[in-house]
Legacy VTK file of the C-alpha trace (Angstrom):
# vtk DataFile Version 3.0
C-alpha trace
ASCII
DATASET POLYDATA
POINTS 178 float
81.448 93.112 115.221
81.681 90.173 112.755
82.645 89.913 109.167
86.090 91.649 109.467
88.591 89.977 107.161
92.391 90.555 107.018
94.801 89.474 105.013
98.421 88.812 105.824
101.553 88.450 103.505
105.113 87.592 104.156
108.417 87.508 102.191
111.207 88.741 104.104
112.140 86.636 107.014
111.080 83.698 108.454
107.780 84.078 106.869
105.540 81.747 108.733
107.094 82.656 112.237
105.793 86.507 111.276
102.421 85.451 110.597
101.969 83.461 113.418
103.342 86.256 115.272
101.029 88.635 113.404
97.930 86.544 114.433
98.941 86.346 117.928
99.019 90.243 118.264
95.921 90.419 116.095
94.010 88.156 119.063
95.456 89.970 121.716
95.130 93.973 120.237
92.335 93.899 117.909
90.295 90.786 118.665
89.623 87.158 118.305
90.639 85.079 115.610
87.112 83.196 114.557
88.581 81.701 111.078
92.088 81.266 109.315
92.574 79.849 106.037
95.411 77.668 105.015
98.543 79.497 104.352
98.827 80.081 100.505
102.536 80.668 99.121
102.145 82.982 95.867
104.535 85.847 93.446
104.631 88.731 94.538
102.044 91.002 93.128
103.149 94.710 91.448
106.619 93.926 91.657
109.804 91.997 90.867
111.236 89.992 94.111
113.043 85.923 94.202
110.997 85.464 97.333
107.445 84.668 97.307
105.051 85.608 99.610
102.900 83.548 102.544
99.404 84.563 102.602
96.632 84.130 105.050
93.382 85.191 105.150
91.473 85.786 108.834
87.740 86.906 109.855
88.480 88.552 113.326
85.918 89.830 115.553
86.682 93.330 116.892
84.354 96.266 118.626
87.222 98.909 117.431
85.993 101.458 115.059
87.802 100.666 111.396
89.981 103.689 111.730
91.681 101.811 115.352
91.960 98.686 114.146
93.443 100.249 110.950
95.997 101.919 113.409
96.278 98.964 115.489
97.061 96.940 112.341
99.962 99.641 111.491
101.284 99.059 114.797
101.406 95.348 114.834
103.151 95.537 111.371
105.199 98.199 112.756
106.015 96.013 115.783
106.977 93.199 113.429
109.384 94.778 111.190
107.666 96.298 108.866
108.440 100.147 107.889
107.082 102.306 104.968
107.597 105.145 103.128
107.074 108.291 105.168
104.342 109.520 102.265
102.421 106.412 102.729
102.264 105.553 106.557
99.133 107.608 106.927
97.142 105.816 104.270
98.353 102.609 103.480
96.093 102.057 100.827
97.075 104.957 98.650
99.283 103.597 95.524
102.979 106.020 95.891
104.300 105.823 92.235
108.152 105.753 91.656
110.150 107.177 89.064
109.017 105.113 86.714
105.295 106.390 87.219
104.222 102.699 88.629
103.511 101.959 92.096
106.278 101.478 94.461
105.467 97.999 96.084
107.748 96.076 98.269
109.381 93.157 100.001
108.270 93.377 103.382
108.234 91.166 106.741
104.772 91.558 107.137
101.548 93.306 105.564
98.369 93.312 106.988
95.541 94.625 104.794
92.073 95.274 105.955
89.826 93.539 103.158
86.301 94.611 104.564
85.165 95.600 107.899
81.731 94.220 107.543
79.489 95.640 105.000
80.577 98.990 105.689
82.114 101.169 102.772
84.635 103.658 104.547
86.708 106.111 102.254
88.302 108.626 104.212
92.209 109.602 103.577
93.265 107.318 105.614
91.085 103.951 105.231
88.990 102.666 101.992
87.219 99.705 102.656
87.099 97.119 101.175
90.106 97.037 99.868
90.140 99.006 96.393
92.277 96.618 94.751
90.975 93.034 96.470
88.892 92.105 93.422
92.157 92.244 91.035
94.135 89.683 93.778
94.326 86.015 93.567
96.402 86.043 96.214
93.784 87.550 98.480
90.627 86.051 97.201
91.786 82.582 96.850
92.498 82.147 100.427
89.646 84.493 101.502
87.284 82.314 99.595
88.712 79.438 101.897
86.558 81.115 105.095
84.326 83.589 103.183
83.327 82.136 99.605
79.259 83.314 100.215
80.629 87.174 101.691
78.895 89.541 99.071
81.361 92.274 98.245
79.590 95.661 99.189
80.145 97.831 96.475
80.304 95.520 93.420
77.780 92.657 94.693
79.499 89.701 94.158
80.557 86.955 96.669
84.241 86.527 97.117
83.696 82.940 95.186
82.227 84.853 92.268
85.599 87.262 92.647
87.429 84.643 92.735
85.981 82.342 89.619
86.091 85.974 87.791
90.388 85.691 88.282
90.003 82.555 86.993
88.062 83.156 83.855
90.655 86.132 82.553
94.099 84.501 84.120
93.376 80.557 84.536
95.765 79.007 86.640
98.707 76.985 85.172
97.802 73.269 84.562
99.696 71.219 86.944
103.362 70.337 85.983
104.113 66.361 85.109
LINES 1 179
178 0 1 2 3 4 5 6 7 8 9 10 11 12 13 14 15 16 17 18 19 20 21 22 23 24 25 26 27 28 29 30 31 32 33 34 35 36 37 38 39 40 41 42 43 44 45 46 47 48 49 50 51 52 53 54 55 56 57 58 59 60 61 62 63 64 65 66 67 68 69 70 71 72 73 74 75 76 77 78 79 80 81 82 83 84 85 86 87 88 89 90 91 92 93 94 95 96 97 98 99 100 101 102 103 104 105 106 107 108 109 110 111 112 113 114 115 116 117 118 119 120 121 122 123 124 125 126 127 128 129 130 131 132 133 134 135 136 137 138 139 140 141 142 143 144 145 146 147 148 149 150 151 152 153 154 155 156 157 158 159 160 161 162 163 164 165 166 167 168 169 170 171 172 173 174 175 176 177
């Protein structure tokens, strides 16, 4: 199956070794890379850290079901350094709030996030796809739109450009320093 897009992040370690690393296991485990798009460096998004994040979006082409390639995506993370909290490893996607009643994001050496697995709409416990929170992301959807700008978002029928220009409108970017 086509039209499976993943995104990678990295900001702990050496950040563009991991996500070459991450796309070699990803062609090897899950399925062929068709299309990458350039590696993006942005802030980390839901929490404080010095170290920004590398970003890379893929389109892979896979015949696992989304729930294997969701636990083959767990192990390559795994495999690559990456742990969790025990309360979130079976649904990655669920939001674990701290203390202070907002969600407990992380550094991490690599994070793997299935965007959409075609146009399929999955929400189990375990998997929601697409992502819940993809449309809110700049630093998904800019390099998504890189490979995917005409992919029509499933549930809210807009192409990932559309997503994308809709970031822009409410948070334009900053103009370029001189």
């Amino acid at each position: 199956m086509r039209d499976i897009f993943l995104l990678l992040g990295s900001n702990r370690g050496n950040r563009p070794s991991l996500l070459t690393q991450a796309l070699a296991l990803i062609a090897i485990q899950a399925g062929p890379l068709l299309q990458a798009s350039s590696v993006h460096e942005t802030p980390p998004w839901g929490f404080t850290d010095p170290v920004p994040f590398l970003n890379q979006a893929i389109e892979i082409e896979t015949v696992l079901p989304p729930e294997k390639l969701l636990e083959t995506i767990l192990n390559i993370e795994s495999t690559l350094g990456r742990t969790r909290p025990a309360n979130n490893f079976q649904n990655p996607y669920r939001v674990i709030p701290n203390d202070n009643n907002t969600p407990n994001y992380t550094a991490r050496t690599i994070d793997i996030d299935l965007l959409f697995y075609g146009n399929n709409m999955i929400h189990t416990q375990a998997l929601w796809v697409p992502h819940p929170r993809l449309h809110q992301r700049l630093f998904a959807l800019k390099p998504l739109s890189e490979i995917a700008p005409g992919f029509v978002h499933p549930v809210l029928k807009k192409t990932v450009r559309e997503l994308l220009n809709e970031i822009y409108t409410e948070y334009p970017p900053d103009p370029p320093s001189t």
